[in-house]
Structure formats: structure tokens, C-alpha cells
C-alpha positions in Angstrom: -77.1 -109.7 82.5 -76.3 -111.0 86.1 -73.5 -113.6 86.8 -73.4 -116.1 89.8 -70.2 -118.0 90.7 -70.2 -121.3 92.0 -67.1 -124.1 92.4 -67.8 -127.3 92.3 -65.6 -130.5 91.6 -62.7 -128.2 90.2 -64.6 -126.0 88.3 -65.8 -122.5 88.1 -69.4 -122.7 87.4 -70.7 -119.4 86.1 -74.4 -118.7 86.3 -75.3 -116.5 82.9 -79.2 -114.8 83.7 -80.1 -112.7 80.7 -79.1 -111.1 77.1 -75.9 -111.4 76.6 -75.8 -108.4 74.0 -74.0 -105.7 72.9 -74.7 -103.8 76.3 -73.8 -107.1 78.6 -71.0 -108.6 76.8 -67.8 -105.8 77.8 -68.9 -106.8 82.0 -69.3 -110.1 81.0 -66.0 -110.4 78.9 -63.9 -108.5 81.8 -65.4 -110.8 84.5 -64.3 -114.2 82.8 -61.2 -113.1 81.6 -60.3 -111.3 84.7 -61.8 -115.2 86.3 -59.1 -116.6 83.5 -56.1 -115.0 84.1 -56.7 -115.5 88.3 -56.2 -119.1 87.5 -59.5 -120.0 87.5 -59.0 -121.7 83.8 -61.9 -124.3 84.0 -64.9 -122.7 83.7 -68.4 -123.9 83.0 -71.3 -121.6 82.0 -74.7 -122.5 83.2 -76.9 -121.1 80.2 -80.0 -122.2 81.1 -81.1 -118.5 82.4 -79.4 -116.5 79.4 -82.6 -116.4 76.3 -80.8 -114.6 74.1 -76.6 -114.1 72.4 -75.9 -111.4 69.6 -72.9 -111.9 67.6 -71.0 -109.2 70.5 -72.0 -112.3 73.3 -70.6 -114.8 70.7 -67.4 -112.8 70.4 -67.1 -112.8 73.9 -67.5 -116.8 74.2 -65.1 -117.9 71.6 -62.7 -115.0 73.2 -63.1 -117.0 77.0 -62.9 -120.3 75.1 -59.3 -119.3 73.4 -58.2 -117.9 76.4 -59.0 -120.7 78.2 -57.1 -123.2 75.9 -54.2 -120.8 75.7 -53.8 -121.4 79.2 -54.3 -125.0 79.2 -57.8 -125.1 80.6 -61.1 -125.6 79.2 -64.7 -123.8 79.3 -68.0 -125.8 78.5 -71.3 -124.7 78.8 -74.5 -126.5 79.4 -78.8 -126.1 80.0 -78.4 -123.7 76.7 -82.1 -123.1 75.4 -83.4 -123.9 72.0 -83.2 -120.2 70.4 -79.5 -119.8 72.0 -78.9 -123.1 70.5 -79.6 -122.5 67.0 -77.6 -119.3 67.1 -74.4 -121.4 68.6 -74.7 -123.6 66.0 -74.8 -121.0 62.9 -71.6 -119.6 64.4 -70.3 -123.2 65.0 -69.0 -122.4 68.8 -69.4 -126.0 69.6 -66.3 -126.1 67.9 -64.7 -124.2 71.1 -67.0 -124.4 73.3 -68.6 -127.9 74.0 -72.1 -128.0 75.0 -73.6 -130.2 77.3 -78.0 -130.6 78.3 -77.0 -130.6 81.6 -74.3 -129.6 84.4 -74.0 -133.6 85.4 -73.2 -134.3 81.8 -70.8 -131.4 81.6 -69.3 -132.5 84.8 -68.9 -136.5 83.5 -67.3 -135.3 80.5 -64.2 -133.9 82.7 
């Protein structure tokens, strides 16, 4: 999985391209956390390039999403694809993680 970093209107903006498996998810875990406790605690994911999560990616959201809120910030994703959907929504991480269609909507919602 490759990772792109962009700021824009007070947020981290993280580009996800890929699986995020259980071979991807450690690099990706250390990179936002290490994003997180740098002070960077508003994050949004762009997920319109990632096609597929396993429950070790899911972990690794709702880990970020905690660690977020425990430091009084907030992550959000957006552009998340049908199949990633579906699997978001059996493990119910809207519940943590809000999702948005589209980085404007994301970006409103702030």
C-alpha cells in the first residue's frame, strides 16, 4: 500500500493506494499513529485508491480513529469504493470513522 500526504484547510489528508491487509496494515498503522502523536490529530483518508480492507486494515482504522479522539481530534475518510464499503459497514466503523462520497463533503462537515 503507498501513502501520500497532503494539508489542506487544517487537515492531514492521507492518500490510501492499495490493500490494506495483513502485510500493509503494521506501515500503515506506524505512519498515522506516528502522524497522531506529532500533533497532526485531524486526519482525513482519501480511500478512493485503496480496493480492498481485511479485518488487520479495520483494526488499524478504528486504532487511528480512537487515537484520534483520545487526543481530541478527529479522522474521516471519504471516495471509499462499493466493496470497501460493504466491509465498513459489517464492522460498523462509521461508528468511529465517518465517511463521506467526497473530500468537499468531508471538508464541509468540519
Amino acid at each position: 500500500m503507498d501513502m501520500f500526504e497532503v494539508r489542506k484547510e487544517g487537515l492531514l489528508i492521507l492518500e490510501l493506494k492499495g490493500r490494506l491487509d495483513a502485510l500493509t496494515s503494521p506501515g500503515v498503522r506506524d505512519k498515522i499513529l506516528t502522524f497522531l502523536e506529532a500533533g497532526e490529530t485531524n486526519v482525513l483518508l482519501d480511500c478512493s485508491g485503496m480496493d480492498y480492507v481485511s479485518s488487520a486494515g479495520l483494526r488499524v482504522l478504528f486504532e487511528a480513529a480512537y487515537k484520534a479522539r483520545d487526543l481530541k481530534g478527529w479522522i474521516g475518510s471519504y471516495g471509499v469504493c462499493e466493496n470497501v464499503k460493504k466491509i465498513f459497514n459489517l464492522a460498523d466503523l462509521s461508528s468511529e470513522l465517518p465517511t463521506f462520497r467526497t473530500q468537499e463533503e468531508a471538508l464541509k462537515s468540519r
